[in-house]
Structure formats: structure tokens, C-alpha cells
Phi, psi and omega in degrees: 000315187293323159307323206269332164327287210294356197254353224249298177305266170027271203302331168307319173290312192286323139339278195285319178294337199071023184279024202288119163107356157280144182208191201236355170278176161336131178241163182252150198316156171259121164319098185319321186293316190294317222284290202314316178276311162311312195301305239263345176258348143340259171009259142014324189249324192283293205292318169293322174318285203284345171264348126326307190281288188327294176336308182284309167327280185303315183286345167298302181248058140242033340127294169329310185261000138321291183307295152329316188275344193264003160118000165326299177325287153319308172304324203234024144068032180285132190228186180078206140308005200291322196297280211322321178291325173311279206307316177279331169315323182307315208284330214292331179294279167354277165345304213276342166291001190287305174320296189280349180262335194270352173298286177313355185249353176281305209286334181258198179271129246253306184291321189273358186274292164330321166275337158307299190291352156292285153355279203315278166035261165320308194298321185279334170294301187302343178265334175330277173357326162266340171320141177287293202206190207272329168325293190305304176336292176313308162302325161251008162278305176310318172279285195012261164347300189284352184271316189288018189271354201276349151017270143303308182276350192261335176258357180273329219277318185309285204298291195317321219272316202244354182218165196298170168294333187255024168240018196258342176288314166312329155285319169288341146312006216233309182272347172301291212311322162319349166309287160343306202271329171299327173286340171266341171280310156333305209275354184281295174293344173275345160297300181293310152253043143283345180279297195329099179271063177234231189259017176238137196280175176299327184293329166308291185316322200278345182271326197288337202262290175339301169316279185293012171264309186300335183272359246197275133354324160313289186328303154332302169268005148312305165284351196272298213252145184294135194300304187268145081027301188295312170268326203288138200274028150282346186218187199237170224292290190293344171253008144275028190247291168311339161250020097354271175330291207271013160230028162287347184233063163247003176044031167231024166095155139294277154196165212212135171264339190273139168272156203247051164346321187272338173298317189300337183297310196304297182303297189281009178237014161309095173307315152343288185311319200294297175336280179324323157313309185286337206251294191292331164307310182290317155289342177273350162310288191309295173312312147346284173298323156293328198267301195250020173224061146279288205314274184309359166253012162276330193288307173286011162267342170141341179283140175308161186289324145286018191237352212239323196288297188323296179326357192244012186272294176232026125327283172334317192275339189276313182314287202301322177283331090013286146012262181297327194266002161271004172257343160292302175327270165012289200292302178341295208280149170319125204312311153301047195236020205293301181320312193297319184312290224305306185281342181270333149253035173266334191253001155271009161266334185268007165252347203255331155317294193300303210304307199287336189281324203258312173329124169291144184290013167288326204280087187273305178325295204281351161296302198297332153292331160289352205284257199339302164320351174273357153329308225282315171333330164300330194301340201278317182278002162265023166268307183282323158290333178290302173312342190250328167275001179280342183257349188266123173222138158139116162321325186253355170295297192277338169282337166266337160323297172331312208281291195314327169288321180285321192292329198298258202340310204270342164281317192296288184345289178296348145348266199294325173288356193277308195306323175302097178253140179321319217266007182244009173312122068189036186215325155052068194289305169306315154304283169331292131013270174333301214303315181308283166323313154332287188273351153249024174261313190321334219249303183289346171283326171251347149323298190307270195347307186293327183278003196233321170312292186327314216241325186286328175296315178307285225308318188300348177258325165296326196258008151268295171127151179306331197280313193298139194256124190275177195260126178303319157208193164204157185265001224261146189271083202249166137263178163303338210258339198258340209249113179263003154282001199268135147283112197287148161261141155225000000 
């Protein structure tokens, strides 16, 4: 009976996957060379896409704060908390879309759903531009937020889909890190058009010109990047076969159309995930605050309004750089090193917090190098992606964990702008504050996490005994929790 289970599943897989020609027996080895050259022209197709689309990710929604230091306010006469609320509306759309998009990215094809929602992107930004007043905006900062929900999670789904467990921290660091060229690219382009002398004020051109390039960059990727392993007219019959193959043993599947109840259940009652939540909740407190007061608390050091754009060229470039050498590290350290990464480029944010609180605001270089040091933290968050795709197997299982985390990343995001109140500009005593308090509750959150990954891998090596021989991989829509070969990384 249990045979006849297990063989029910298979086939239920191979169904639902398009895995026809595929099985769960012994294969025979792939040719390291063979292998080494797919990956590497795979890359090549994957990785620019998604590190394009990223660029663009980020420079959308700073725009808001472009848009601020070039005079937004004034034109549409905002006063109070309204900018703050701008800034947290984008998420509150973002949120309330997490779920349902990320449902929606099991059932469609994962590359054309992600490039329509680029397109929209764009469209709702290039319409910012005509806003009157704060009402309108504000309604299209909300769809923003809701086309941009699928982001993130289409690209980790992406990363999971083409590549092994131990090669994924390094690609997604490889496409996070365009975060860094979007902020030098933002800061390129808000230089430039801030030079645009015409009949419009600037912050409309930074929504029209943006806007249109992110749709113009959807289009692109309609055509570009392969939904699938399974599908892409990139490779010929025997060599999706081969990339296939070589991701049995990351043991969580390709992908499954079909939806699970017992996986969606299996995700919200995850101790693990709730880690994940919370870690991601705790860095977007941050993030929330820096992406959308950075310009002004840069500003607020003494520098001119292009003087303020320029400045963030390298920031962006201190970002990109960061990225990458914590994720070349990575690859260096013993395979169970993601947390410990996770925390050691977590602690020039947590110096760089104390410094903007404590540094006197005469000292404007050493304010503006903690400004830059508050950077490091993205290294941390491709560390928490890497850890939720390394750790999730079952499709509907990694797409609602994917959900759950991103709802953590869009309540902090609406957070993190609150604390920054108008009346404490240009020093934003209380923000800063957040930041500190954020990143050491983050600390004891991931000390647990690491200790629970840890202690679930022993107990799952004692109650098989040293002698039982594990399976090498499996193609099977299994979870971690159902597949008791699966191994945790921390």
C-alpha cells in the first residue's frame, strides 16, 4: 500500500509538472562538463533578466523620494503625515496583493505573470505624474504596491526553479545586488532629470521617464525570460532533461499546478516560516525608513538637492558591493554558515544606527558614512532568501511561505516610515531609534532560527539511524515536513 502511495504521488507529479519522461528512479550521472556549461549558459539567460527587473524594482519605488526633494509636496500641498502615508500606501496595496499573487504565480506561468505586472508597474507610475492632489496619488501608490507584489517572490520561485540549493545563494545575490545599481542608477537618473528644463515640474518627468522604460523593460521580458526548466525553447529535449535531473537533489520539486491544502496549512503553522516572518518584518522597519527619508536625511546634512541625487551613486555602488562579497564568502564558508553570514552583515547596520544617533551633526562626513554603512543590511536579506528557498520543498508550500514573508517585508515597510515624524527633520531621533531596536530584536531571531534548523536536522538523523540509506534526490511535490530525507541548511 505505501508503495502503491508513493508511486500515486509520482505520477500525480509528473501530471501536474509536465514531467513526462521523467521519474523518481536512478539516473544515470551528468556529465560535470555537460552540466557546468548548461548552468553557466542558463546564467546567461536568467540572471540579467532578473537582475534588469530588480534595478527597475527599486528605482520605482524611490521615485516618491525623488519626488520629494524636486518639490512634490509643495505642488500637491501636502502637509502632516501625508508624505509618510505616500510612502506606506505603496505597501499597504503590496500586502494586501501578496497572497493572492503569489496563488496566482502556482497556477500561471511564473515569467509571463511577472513580466505583465511589470508593464502595469510602469503604467501606474507614468500616471503618478498627473496626480492633483494627495487622494489620487495615493490610490495609485496603492495599485503600485499591488503589481509590485509578485517581485520578489517570482524571483526567488525563479532562482529555486533553475538552480541546486547550494548554488542559489550566490545567484540571488548576484540579481539582489542590482538593488545597489538601482540606487546609483536612481541617483543617475534624478541628476539628470533635475537638469530638464521644461514645462513640467521635475518630479512629473521622474514618474513619466521611469514609468516608461519599466514598461518598455516588461515588454522585453515577455519574450526573453522561460517560464520553465521544463518548457524553455532554450535548450533541446536531452538538455532539460539534464536540468531537470540535477536538481533532484535539492528534493523540493520543479513546480506543481495543482494546489494543496494540506501544504498551505503545512506553511502557516511552520515554525520556521514564523522566523522568516519575523526577520523579514524586522528588516523592512528599516528598510521602510531608509528608502523613503534616505534623500532627506541626506539632505539634511547640508547638501544641495543634486548634490543629494549625486550622493546616492555610491551608496548604491557601497550596496552592490556588500551583496556580492557576502555572498562570495558564503560560497568560501562550510555549507551550514547562511545564519552566521546572515548576522555578521547585520552589524555594520547596527554601528551605523548608533553612529547617525550619536555622531554630532557638525561631523557631516562621518554622518554620511553611517548614512552609507546602513547599506549592509540587504547582504542580510539575500541571506533570509536564500535560507526560505533553501528550506521550503513542496510548491504550494514555497509559494505561500514566499507570501508569508513578503506580508512580514510590506507591515514593516508601513512601518518604518512612521517612525520618521516631520517634527524631528533633519535628524529623525526616533527613526534612527527604530532602526537600532529592529536590528537587535533581528539578532535574537535569528540565533533561535539557527538553533531550530539545527536541532530539527539531529533529531531527523537520529529517528532515521546512521545505517538507513537516504535517497538521493527526489522530483516529488513532497514538503520538508512530508519528505523526511530532506535536510535543513542554516
Amino acid at each position: 500500500m505505501e508503495t502503491e502511495s508513493r508511486n500515486k504521488h509520482s505520477v500525480d507529479h509528473v501530471e501536474d509538472a509536465s514531467l513526462k519522461g521523467f521519474s523518481d528512479e536512478i539516473q544515470e550521472p551528468i556529465d560535470p562538463a555537460e552540466e557546468k556549461r548548461l548552468v553557466r549558459k542558463i546564467d546567461w539567460i536568467i540572471l540579467p533578466s532578473l537582475s534588469v527587473c530588480y534595478i527597475f524594482f527599486y528605482i520605482d519605488k524611490t521615485t516618491l523620494s525623488y519626488a520629494a526633494i524636486f518639490g512634490i509636496n509643495e505642488d500637491l500641498h501636502l502637509v502632516g503625515n501625508q508624505y509618510s502615508w505616500l510612502s506606506s500606501i505603496f505597501y499597504f496595496g503590496f500586502l494586501a496583493w501578496q497572497l493572492p499573487t503569489n496563488l496566482l504565480m502556482q497556477r500561471l506561468p511564473t515569467a509571463k505573470y511577472m513580466s505583465m505586472n511589470i508593464i502595469l508597474w510602469g503604467v501606474f507610475l507614468a500616471l503618478q505624474a498627473v496626480s492633483k492632489n494627495f487622494a489620487t496619488l495615493a490610490v495609485l501608490r496603492g495599485l503600485s504596491g499591488a503589481a509590485e507584489a509578485c517581485a520578489d517572490p517570482s524571483f526567488m520561485i525563479v532562482t529555486s526553479m533553475w538552480y541546486k540549493r547550494s548554488e542559489q545563494p550566490l545567484r540571488i545575490g548576484l540579481w539582489y545586488s542590482s538593488l545597489g545599481l538601482g540606487i546609483a542608477g536612481g541617483g543617475v537618473l534624478g541628476y539628470g532629470i533635475g537638469q530638464i528644463k521644461g514645462s513640467l515640474p521635475s518630479w512629473q518627468y521622474e514618474f513619466i521617464i521611469i514609468g516608461a522604460l519599466c514598461i518598455f523593460w516588461g515588454i522585453v521580458m515577455l519574450v526573453v525570460l522561460p517560464d520553465s526548466p521544463l518548457t524553455t525553447r532554450y535548450l533541446t529535449p536531452s538538455q532539460r532533461k539534464i536540468m531537470v535531473d540535477r536538481l533532484r537533489e535539492n528534493q523540493t520539486g520543479i513546480e506543481n499546478r495543482h494546489f494543496k491544502m494540506h501544504q498551505f496549512v503545512e506553511a502557516l503553522t511552520d515554525v520556521k516560516v514564523l522566523f522568516f516572518f519575523l526577520i523579514a518584518l524586522l528588516q523592512a522597519i528599516v528598510n521602510g525608513g531608509i528608502t523613503n527619508f534616505g534623500t532627506m536625511i541626506v539632505k539634511g546634512f547640508g547638501f544641495s538637492t543634486l548634490g543629494t541625487t549625486l550622493l546616492q551613486i555610491p551608496y548604491g555602488i557601497f550596496i552592490s558591493i556588500i551583496i556580492l562579497s557576502c555572498v562570495w564568502l558564503n560560497s568560501k564558508m562550510p555549507p551550514n554558515s547562511r545564519c552566521l553570514m546572515l548576522l555578521i552583515f547585520l552589524t555594520p547596520n547596527i554601528a551605523a544606527a548608533f553612529g547617525l544617533r550619536f555622531v554630532p551633526e557638525s561631523v557631516r562626513v562621518g554622518r554620511l558614512i553611517c548614512y552609507y554603512l546602513t547599506g549592509s543590511y540587504n547582504a542580510s536579506f539575500v541571506m533570509l532568501l536564500s535560507l526560505t528557498t533553501a528550506n521550503i520543498a513542496g510548491h504550494t508550500k514555497k509559494v505561500t511561505a514566499s507570501g508569508i514573508l513578503f506580508i512580514g517585508y510590506c507591515v514593516g515597510n508601513i512601518a518604518g516610515p512612521f517612525f520618521y515624524k516631520s517634527n524631528q527633520a533633519p535628524v529623525y531621533s526616533l527613526g534612527i531609534w527604530s532602526m537600532v531596536v529592529s536590528h537587535l530584536l533581528e539578532v535574537i531571531c535569528v540565533a533561535l532560527l539557527w538553533w531550530y534548523l539545527r536541532s530539527e536536522n539531529k533529531r531527523r538523523d537520529e529517528s532515521q539511524g546512521t545505517t538507513n540509506e537516504r535517497c538521493v534526490g527526489t522530483l516529488e511535490d513532497m514538503s520538508d515536513k512530508e519528505n523526511l530525507n530532506f535536510r535543513y541548511i542554516f
